[in-house]
N, C-alpha and C positions, 0 to 999 in steps of 0.2 A: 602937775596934772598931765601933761602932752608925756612926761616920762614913763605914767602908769599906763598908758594905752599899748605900746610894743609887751608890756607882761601882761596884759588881758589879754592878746593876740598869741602871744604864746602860748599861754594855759588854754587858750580856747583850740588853737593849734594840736598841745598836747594832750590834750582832751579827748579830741575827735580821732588824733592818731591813735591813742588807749583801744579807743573805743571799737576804729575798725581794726585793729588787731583780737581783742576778743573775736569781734565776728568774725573774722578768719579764719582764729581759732576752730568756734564751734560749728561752720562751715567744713572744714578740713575734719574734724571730729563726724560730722554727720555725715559728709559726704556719700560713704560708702553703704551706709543708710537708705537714705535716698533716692541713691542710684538701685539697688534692688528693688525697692520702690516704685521705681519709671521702670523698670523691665519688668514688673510685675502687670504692672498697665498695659504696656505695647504687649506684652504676650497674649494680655484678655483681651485688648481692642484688637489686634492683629485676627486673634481665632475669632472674633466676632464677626468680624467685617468679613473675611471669606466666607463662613459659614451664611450670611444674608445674603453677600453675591454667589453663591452657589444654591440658594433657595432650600436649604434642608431644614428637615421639618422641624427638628428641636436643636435651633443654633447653641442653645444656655448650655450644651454638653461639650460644644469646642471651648468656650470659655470657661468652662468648670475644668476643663482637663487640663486647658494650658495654666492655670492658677493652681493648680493642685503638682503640674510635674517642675513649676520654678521655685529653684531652691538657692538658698545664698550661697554656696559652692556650685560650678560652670560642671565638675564631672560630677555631682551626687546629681545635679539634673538630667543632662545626658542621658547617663547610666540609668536615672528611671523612668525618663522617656522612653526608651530600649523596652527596659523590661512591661512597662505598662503595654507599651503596641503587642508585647509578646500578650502579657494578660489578659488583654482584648479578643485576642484574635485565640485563644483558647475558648475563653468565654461566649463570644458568637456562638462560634460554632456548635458549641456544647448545648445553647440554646435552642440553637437548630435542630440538634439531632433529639434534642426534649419532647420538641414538638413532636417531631416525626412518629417518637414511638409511643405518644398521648397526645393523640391529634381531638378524641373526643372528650377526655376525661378531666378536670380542671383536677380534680381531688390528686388522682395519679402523678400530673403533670406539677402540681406545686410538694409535693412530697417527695417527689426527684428533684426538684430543684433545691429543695431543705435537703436532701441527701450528698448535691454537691456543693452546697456551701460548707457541711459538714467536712468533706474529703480537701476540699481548697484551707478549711482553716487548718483541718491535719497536718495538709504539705507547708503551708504556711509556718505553723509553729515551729516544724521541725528544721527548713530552713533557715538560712540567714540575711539580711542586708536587703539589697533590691531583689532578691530572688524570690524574701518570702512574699513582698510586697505583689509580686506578680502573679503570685498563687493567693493573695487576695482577692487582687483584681480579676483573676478569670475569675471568680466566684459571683461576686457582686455584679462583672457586665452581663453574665448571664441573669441576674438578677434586676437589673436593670431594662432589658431585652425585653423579660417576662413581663415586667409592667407596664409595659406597653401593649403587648400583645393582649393580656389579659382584659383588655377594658376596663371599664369602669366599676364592674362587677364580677368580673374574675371571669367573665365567658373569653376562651380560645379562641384568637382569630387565628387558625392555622393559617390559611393563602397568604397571609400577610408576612409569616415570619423571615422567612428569606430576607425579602427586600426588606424588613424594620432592622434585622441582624447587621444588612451589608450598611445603611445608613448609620445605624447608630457606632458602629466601627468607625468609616468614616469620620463621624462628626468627633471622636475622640482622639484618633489617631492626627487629625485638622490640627486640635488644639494642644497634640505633642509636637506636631512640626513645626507651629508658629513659636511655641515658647524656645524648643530649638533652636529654630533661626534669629528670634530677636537676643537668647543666653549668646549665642554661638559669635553673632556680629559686634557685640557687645563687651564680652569678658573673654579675658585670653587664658584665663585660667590659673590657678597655680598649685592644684591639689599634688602634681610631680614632687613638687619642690617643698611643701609641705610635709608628703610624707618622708621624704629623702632626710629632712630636717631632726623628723622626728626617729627614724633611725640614728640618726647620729647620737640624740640626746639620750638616747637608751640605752646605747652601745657608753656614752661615757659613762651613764647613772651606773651601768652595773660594772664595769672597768673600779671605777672609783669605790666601788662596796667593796669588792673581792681584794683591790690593794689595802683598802683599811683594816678585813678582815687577818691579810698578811703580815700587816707591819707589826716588826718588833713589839715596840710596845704596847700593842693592844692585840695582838696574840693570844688565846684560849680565853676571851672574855664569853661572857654567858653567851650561849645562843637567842636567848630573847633579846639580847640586842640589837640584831640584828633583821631580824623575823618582822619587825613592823616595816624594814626598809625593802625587805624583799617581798611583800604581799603588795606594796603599792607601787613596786613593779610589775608584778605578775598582772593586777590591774591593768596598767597603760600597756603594759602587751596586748593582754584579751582587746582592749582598743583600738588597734591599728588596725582591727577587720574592715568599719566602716570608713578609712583612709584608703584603704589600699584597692577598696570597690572604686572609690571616688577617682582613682588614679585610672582606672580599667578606663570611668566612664572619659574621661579626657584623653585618652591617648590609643590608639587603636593597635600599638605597638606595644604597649607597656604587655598587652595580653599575652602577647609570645612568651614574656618572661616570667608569666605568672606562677613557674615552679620555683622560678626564679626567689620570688620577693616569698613564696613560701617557705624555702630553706631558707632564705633572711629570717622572717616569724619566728621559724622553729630553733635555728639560730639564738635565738635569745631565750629562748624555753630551756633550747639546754645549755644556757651559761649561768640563768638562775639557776636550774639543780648542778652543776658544778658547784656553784657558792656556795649552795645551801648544805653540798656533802662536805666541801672544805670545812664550812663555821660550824657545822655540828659536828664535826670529827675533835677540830683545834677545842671545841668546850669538852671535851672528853676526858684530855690530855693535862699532866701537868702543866702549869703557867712553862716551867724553865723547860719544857721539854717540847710545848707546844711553841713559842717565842724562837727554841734553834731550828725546829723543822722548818717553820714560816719562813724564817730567815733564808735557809738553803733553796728554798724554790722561788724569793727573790731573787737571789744574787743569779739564778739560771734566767731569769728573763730580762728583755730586752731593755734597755737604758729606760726608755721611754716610758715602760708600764709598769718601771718600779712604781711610782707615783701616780696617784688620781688624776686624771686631766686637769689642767688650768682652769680656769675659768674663761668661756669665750670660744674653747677648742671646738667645739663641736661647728660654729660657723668656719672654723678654717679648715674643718674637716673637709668640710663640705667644697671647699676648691682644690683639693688635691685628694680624694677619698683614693686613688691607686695607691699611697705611699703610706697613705694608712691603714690599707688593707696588709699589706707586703709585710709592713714589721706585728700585726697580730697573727698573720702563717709562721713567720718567724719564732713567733714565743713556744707555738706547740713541741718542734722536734724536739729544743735540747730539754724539753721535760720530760719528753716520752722515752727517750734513750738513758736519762741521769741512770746512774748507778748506783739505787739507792741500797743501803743495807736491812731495812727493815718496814715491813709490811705496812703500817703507817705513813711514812714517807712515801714510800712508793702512791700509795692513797692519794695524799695529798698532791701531787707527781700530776698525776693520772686525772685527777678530776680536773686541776687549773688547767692540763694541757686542753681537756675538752671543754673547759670555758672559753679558754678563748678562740678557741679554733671555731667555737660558734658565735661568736661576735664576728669571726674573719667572715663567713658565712652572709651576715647580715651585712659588711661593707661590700661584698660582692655585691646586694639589692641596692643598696647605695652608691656604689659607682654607676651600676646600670642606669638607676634616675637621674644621677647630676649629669653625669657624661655621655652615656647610653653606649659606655661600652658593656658588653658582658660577654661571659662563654657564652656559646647554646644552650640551654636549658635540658636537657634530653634528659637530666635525670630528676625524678620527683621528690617533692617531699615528703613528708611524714604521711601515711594513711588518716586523712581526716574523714571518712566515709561514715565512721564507727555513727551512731547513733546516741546520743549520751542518755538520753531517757525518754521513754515512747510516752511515759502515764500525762505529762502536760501538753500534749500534740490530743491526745483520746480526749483531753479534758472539753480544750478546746473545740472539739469536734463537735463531743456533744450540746455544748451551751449554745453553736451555731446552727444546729440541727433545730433545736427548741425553739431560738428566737423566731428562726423562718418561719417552721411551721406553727408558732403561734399567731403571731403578724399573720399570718397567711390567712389561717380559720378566722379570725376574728374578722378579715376584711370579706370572708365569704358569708361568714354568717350575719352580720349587721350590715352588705350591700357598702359599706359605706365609698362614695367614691375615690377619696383620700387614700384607698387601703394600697394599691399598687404602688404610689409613692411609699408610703410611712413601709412598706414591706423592702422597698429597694435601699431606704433610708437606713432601715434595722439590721437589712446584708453588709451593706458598706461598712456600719462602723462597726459590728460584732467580727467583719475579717478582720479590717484594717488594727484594730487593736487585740485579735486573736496573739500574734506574735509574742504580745506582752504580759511579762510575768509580773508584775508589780502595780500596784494603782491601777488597775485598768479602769476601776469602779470610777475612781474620780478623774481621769481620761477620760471616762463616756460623759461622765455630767458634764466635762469644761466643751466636749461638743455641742451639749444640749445651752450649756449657756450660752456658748457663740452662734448658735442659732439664732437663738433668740435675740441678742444681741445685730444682727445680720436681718431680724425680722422690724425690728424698729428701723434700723440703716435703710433697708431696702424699702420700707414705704415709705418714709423721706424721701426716696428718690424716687419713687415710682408715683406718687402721689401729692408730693408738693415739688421737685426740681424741677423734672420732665414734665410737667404740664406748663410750669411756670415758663418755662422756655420757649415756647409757643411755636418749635420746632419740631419735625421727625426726621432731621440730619442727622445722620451717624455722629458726625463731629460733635454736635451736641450731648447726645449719649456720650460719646466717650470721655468728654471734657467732665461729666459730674461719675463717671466710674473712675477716671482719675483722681477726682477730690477724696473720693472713697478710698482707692485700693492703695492710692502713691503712700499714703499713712501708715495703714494697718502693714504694708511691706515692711514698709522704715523698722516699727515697731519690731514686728516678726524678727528683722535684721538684728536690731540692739537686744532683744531679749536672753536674758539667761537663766533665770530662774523656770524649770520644768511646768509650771502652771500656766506662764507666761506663752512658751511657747506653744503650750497645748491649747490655750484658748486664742492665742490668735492664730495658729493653724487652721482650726474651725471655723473662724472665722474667714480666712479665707478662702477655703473647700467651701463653705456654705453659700456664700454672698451672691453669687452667679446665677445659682440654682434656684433660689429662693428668690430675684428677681425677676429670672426666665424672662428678657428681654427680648423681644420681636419684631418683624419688618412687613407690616411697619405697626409701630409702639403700641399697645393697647391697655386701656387703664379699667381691667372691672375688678372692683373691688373684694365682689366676693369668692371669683378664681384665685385672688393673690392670696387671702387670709385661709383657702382651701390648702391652697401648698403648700405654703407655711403651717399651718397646724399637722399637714401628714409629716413634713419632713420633719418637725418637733416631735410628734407623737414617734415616729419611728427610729428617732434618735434617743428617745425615752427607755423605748421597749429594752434598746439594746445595751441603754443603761444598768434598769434592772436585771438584766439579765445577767450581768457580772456581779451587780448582788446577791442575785439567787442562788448562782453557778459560779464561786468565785475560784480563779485560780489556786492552784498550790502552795499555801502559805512558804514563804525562804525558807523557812527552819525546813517544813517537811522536806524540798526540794533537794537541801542539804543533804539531812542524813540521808535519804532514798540514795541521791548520787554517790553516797561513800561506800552505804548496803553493796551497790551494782559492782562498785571496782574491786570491793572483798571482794565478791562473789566471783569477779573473771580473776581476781588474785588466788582465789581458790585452788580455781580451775588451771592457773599457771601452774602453782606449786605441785599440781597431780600430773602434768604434762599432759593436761589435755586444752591447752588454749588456741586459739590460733588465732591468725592475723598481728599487728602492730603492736603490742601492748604499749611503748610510748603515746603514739599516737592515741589510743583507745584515752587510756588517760589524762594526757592537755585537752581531747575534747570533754571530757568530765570537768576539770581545774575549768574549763572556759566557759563550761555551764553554769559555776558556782554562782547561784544568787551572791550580788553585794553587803548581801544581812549577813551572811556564812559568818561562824565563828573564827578565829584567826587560826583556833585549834583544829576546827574542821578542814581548812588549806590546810593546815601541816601536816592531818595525818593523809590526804589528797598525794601530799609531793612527798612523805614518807614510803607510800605505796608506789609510786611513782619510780623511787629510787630502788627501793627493794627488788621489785621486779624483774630491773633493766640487769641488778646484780645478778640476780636468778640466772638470766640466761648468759651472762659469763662464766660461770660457777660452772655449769653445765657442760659448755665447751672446756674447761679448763679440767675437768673431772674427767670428762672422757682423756684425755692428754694422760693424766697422771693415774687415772683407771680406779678412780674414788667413787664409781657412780653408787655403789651402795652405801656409803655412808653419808652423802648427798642426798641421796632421796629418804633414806630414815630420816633426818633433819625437815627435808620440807613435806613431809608428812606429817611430821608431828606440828609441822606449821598449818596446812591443813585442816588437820584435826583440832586448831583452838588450842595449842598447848605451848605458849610462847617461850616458858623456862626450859619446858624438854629440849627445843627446838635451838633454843641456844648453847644448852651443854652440848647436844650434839654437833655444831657449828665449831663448837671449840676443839671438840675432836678430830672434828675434819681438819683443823685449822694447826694442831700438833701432828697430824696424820702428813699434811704438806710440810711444813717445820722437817721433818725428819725424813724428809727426801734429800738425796746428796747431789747437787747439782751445781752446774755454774753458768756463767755467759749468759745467755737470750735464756734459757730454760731455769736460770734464778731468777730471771727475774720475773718470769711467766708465776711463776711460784709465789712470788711474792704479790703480784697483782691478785691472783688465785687469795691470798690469804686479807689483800688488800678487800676486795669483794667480800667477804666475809665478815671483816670488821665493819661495814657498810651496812650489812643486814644486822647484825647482831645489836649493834648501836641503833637502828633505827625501830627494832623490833622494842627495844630495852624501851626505849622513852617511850614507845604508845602501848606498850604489850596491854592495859586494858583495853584498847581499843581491838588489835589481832584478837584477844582471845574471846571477847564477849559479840563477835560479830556485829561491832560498828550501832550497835546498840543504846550504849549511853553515850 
């Protein structure tokens, strides 16, 4: 008996030890949770409490702002902190000057303000990141503004607008600089070092394609086998945009470099089309013909990149990215000098040397973030200005045009008092999801459900907490917006599923607003269920309104974006294009809806390549004084006539064959004939698509 007592002490012992190890566990698991959580709080209590010690008139807009600009990355908040004070302080004013020039007229005055939600969702579409974000929000705080001004029934209180403009600024800009200060004290950041990371990971992913594509024995394998690994690159490319904002908003220095981390980007754009010209060159070729080229422009590169990277390289990269940089500068010269004998070679020469030298490109952004050494920046990158396609920016225009001014008339013609809320409510969410080309329909409902969801929360507390507390201490208030917010944070933090994050975003945009907390607290029931039903109703409207008005389905989006690059492909081939065409291009490839078909990318980055050959070809013809037989060829390209357009290619390409030459000027020759096997091949595999104008 006395023996079994030290093994129930044990087992109870190791029980308890079990037992706080899990909890540690899922303590250590939640943590980070959590903690977004409690900074979600302190940013809404923080903007709360100044805004009551400051006496403004509607505190609920510091706390809706600082819950709206806290994000679980330290620079995507920042960075839309930034941009929202920028959006604000358009918006004001805008609202201002609304006034001024419909000081009598409500009808005038809200069909300009429907006119510049329009223009805001325009700029919005067309931008990216936190910028389009900012051409939201000047939208909607004019819209905001106006329903105030507006009254209860839509009569204009001009005298008023000034001072409602500079307060209601104020109370927003309040609750960007508390959520600032409590991210700021709180999180050190790590979006640097993130995206640094994920440069490296990209840089091996496509290192490691382009040496499999090399190696001996998997030399001239189909091109589709490869095509699925380079589309879900181009992908995680197109995704570094919202990384590389994040890095801006955290480091006030990274800015300087930002041609910088752009030639990094583009850097990897063009080591996918290197690969892409290599694997569909090698599937051209015979196995035993394509297996000795491969082989020769291995043995010309460096030890290191015969081979895929290790597994793990890319975190060691990252402690020495100088020495990694140095041996992929390395790889380019002895390909670009080889002495190759035939056009082919040469080809494949010429394309690996410009993969890698754009991967060297991208360790350049890469050493700048881990070490922060870099050149100057003086010189830019690709032209991204191009516009990839206006018709979904128009779209959006006009669905935000309609919503206002329906919201608008209905709240003038039924008096109803609700209507300036449900009108500002309908601006918000038809900008804020103008941007988006997908789901926006059920994006708007998962706001209208977290509304509502936010409408039951809030009369819980506004109707059985707070009274039950038999306080009006801030502390009190804050202590049950923390039961509330600390959760829905956590939540928001762990979520990944797209619906997830869309309804508890809404949820926490809405939660503030629809409490509309005061100093000191007031409970009338039929103000609160007033709010709440405008800011339901007008998160309704804007629902429907992407019903009605729905974006550009992916497919159409698609084919339109390939229509548009014919079309400036066209205009290359007659010699009347101008500006970037790379550039013009990866901003189309970056537009690609996610539905795009794999075939629609390929013939994207087919046009892509062709192009880029065009304008060597060009140069290379003037040298050798082919321009007319050059331009018969892309005429006939031109013209829709992709067989003509390759006999004639061949001609040109016998026409350089039978030049007598040697040294630097054979080998120009050979590139010359190399660019032509580039086009001819890439015309050959889609010519129904060159000759039917992008049609089927």
């Amino acid at each position: 008996m006395t023996g079994s007592v030290p093994r129930v002490f044990r087992l109870i012992q190791w029980s308890v030890a079990a037992t706080l190890r899990l909890l540690e566990g899922a303590l250590r698991a939640a943590s980070p949770s959590l903690l977004f959580g409690f900074r979600l709080w302190a940013s809404v209590s923080l903007a709360l409490y100044t805004a009551f010690w400051l006496q403004l008139d509607n505190p609920f807009w510091a706390g809706a702002s600082a819950a709206i600009v806290c994000q679980p990355q330290l620079g995507a908040s920042l960075r839309k902190g930034w941009f929202r004070i920028l959006g604000t302080l358009v918006g004001a004013v805008v609202s201002v000057v609304l006034i001024a020039c419909f000081p009598q007229d409500r009808l005038l005055f809200l069909g300009a303000l429907a006119l510049w939600g329009a223009v805001c969702a325009f700029v919005a579409t067309l931008l990216r990141n936190f910028a389009s974000y900012a051409a939201s929000l000047a939208g909607y705080t004019a819209a905001i503004i106006a329903g105030d001004l507006l009254g209860t029934v839509g009569g204009i209180d001009a005298n008023a607008a000034f001072m409602l403009a500079v307060t209601r600024t104020t109370e927003i800009c309040l609750g960007i600089a508390c959520a600032g200060i409590v991210l700021a004290g709180t999180d050190l950041g790590g979006a640097r070092r993130r995206l640094a990371t994920l440069f490296a990971e990209l840089a091996g992913d496509v290192t490691a394609g382009l040496t499999a594509t090399l190696a001996t024995e998997t030399a001239g394998m189909e091109f589709r086998d490869v095509q699925s690994a380079q589309r879900e690159l181009v992908r995680r490319v197109i995704a570094l945009d919202p990384s590389v904002d994040q890095a801006f908003g955290e480091s006030s220095e990274i800015r300087y470099y930002a041609p910088l981390l752009q030639r990094a980007v583009d850097g990897l754009f063009s080591a996918l089309a290197g690969w892409h010209a290599v694997a569909s060159h090698l599937a051209k070729l015979p196995r035993n013909e394509a297996q000795q080229e491969a082989a020769t422009i291995l043995k010309n590169l460096p030890q290191k990149l015969r081979t895929a990277p290790e597994p793990g390289a890319a975190s060691r990269w990252l402690a020495g990215p100088a020495a990694v940089r140095r041996i992929y500068r390395a790889a380019a010269p002895p390909l670009t000098v080889l002495p190759a004998e035939t056009p082919s070679l040469r080809l494949l020469a010429d394309k690996t040397a410009g993969a890698f030298a754009g991967i060297a490109h991208t360790f350049d952004g890469l050493a700048m973030l881990v070490a922060g050494s870099a050149r100057p920046a003086h010189r830019s990158g690709r032209n991204h200005t191009h516009l990839p396609d206006w018709l979904p920016a128009l779209v959006s225009a006009g669905r935000a045009f309609v919503t206002i001014s329906a919201v608008s008339l209905f709240w003038i013609v039924t008096g109803w008092p609700g209507g300036g809320l449900a009108m500002t409510f309908a601006a918000i969410v038809s900008l804020l999801l103008a941007p988006r080309s997908e789901e926006t329909f059920g994006a708007a409902l998962l706001f209208v459900v977290g509304a509502i969801l936010d409408l039951i929360l809030t009369a819980l507390v506004a109707f059985a907490a707070l009274p039950g507390l038999r306080t009006h201490d801030f502390a009190a208030l804050s202590l049950v917006l923390g039961v509330c917010l600390v959760p829905i944070g956590a939540l928001l933090r762990t979520a990944r599923q797209p619906w997830q994050v869309g309804l508890l975003t809404a949820m926490t945009m809405g939660f503030v607003p629809i409490l509309q907390p005061t100093n000191p607290e007031t409970y009338d029931t039929q103000l609160f269920y007033n709010i709440a039903l405008a800011i339901v109703a007008g998160m309704g409207a804007a629902a429907l309104s992407f019903r009605l008005l729905p974006p550009l389905s992916p497919a159409f989006r698609a084919r339109r974006l390939l229509a548009l690059t014919l079309r400036d492909f066209r205009r290359l081939t007659k010699g009347s294009a101008k500006g970037d065409w790379e550039g013009r291009v990866i901003g189309r490839l970056t537009a690609m809806p996610n539905e795009a078909a794999p075939l629609q990318r390929a013939q994207l980055l087919a046009m892509l390549s062709v192009g880029s050959e065009i304008g060597r070809l060009r140069h290379f013809s003037h040298q050798f004084d082919l321009g007319a037989k050059l331009g018969a060829a892309l005429e006939a390209l031109a013209e829709c006539h992709s067989a003509t357009a390759i006999a004639l290619l061949y001609r040109l390409d016998e026409a350089l064959a039978a030049e007598l030459a040697d040294g630097p000027r054979a080998q120009d020759i050979l590139r010359a004939r190399g660019s032509i096997l580039v086009i001819s091949e890439a015309v050959t595999r889609h010519a129904a698509f060159f000759d039917t104008g992008g049609t089927r």
